[in-house]
C-alpha positions in Angstrom: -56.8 -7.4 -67.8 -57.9 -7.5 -64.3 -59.7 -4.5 -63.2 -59.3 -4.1 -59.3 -61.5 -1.8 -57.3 -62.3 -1.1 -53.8 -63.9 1.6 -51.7 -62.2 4.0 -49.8 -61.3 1.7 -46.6 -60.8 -1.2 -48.4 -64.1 -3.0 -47.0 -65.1 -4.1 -50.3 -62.9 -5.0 -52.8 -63.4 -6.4 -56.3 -61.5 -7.6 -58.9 -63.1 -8.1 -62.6 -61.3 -10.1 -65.4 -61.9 -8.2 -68.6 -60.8 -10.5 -71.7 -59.8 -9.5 -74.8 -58.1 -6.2 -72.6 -60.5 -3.2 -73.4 -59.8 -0.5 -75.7 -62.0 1.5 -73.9 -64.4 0.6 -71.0 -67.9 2.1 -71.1 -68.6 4.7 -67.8 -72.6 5.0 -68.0 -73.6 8.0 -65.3 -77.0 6.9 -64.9 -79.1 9.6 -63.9 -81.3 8.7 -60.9 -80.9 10.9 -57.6 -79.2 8.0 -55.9 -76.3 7.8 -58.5 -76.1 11.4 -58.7 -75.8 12.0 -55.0 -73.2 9.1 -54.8 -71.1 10.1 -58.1 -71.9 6.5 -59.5 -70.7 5.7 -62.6 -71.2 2.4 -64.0 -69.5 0.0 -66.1 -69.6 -4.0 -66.7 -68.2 -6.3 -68.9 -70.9 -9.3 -70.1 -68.3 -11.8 -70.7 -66.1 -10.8 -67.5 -65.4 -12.5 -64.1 -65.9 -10.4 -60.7 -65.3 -11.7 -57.6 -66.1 -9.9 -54.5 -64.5 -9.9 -50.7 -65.9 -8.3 -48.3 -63.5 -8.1 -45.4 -66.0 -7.3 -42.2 -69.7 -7.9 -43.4 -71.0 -6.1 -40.2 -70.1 -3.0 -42.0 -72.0 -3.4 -45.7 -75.1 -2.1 -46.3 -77.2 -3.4 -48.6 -79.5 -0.8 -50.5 -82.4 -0.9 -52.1 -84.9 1.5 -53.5 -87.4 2.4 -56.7 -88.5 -1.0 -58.4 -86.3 -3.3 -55.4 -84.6 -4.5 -58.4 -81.2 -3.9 -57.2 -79.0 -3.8 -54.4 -76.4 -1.1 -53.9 -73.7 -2.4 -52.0 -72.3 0.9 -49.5 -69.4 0.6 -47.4 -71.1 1.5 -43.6 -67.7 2.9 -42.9 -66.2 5.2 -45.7 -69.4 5.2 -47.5 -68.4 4.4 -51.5 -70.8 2.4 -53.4 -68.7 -0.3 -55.5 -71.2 -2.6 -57.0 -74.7 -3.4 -57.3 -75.9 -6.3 -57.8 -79.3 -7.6 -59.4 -81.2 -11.6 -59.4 -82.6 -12.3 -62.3 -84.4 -15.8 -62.6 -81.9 -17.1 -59.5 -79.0 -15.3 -61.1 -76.4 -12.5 -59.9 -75.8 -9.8 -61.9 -73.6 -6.8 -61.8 -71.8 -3.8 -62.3 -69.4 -2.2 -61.0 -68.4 1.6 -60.1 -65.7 3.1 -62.1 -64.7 5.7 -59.4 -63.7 3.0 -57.0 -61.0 1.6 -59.8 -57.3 1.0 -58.5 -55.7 0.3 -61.1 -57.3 2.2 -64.3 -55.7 5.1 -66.2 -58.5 7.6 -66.5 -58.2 7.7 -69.8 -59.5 4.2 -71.0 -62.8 5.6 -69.4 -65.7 6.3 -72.0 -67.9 8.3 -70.3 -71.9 8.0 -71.5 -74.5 9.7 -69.8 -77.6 7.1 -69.3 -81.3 7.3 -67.8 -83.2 4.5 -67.3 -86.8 6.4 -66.2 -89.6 4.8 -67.7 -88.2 1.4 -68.5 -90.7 -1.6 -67.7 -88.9 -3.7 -64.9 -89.2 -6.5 -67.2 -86.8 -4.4 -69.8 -84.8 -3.3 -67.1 -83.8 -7.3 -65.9 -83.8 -8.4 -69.6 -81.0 -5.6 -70.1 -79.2 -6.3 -66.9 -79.4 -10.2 -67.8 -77.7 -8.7 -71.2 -75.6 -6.2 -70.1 -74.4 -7.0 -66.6 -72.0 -8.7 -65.6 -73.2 -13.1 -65.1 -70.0 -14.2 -63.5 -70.2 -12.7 -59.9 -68.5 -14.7 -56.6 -68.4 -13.5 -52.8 -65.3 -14.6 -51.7 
């Protein structure tokens, strides 16, 4: 299955290969104030592909806050927050945001609250070099 996303303008697309096609895909609402302002709701597939376009790069933002672990990845124009990426040891990592889906019935989504307060930031890479997805292009 490829799962293609974008935000609202179309700024940032994605596209994720998902192999053996899910049963269900995982939508963690992690509970931190930017998610929650945001509506993010995060999935990612260890074993999958993304690659990302970004049609005018004048318009991403690139945000960062708490531990600077991560970068959200905002649209400057519509505002939706696709992705965020993480390095770890010279590595890109990430996930993706289940609300900017295109092409995903509603129903293959497992929704499971998550908070992450309190975790060490060397837990938190360890799980994102676990967890995330390894396979991520700019195109």
């Amino acid at each position: 299955m490829v799962v293609q996303g974008s935000c609202h303008c179309g700024n940032i697309s994605f596209e994720l290969t998902w192999e053996p096609e899910p049963l269900e895909i995982p939508a963690r609402a992690c509970d931190c104030s930017f998610c929650s302002k945001h509506g993010g709701v995060w999935t990612s597939h260890p074993a999958g592909a993304l690659n990302v376009r970004i049609e005018d790069d004048a318009l991403l933002t690139r945000y960062t806050f708490g531990t600077g672990t991560a970068q959200f990845h905002v649209c400057a124009r519509c505002g939706v927050v696709p992705l965020v990426t993480s390095t770890v040891d010279e590595r890109v990592y990430a996930v993706v945001n289940v609300n900017a889906f295109n092409n995903v019935a509603p129903s293959l989504l497992r929704p499971v609250p998550i908070s992450f307060g309190g975790e060490s930031i060397e837990l938190r890479l360890a799980r994102r070099k676990r967890n995330w997805i390894a396979d991520v292009h700019f195109v």
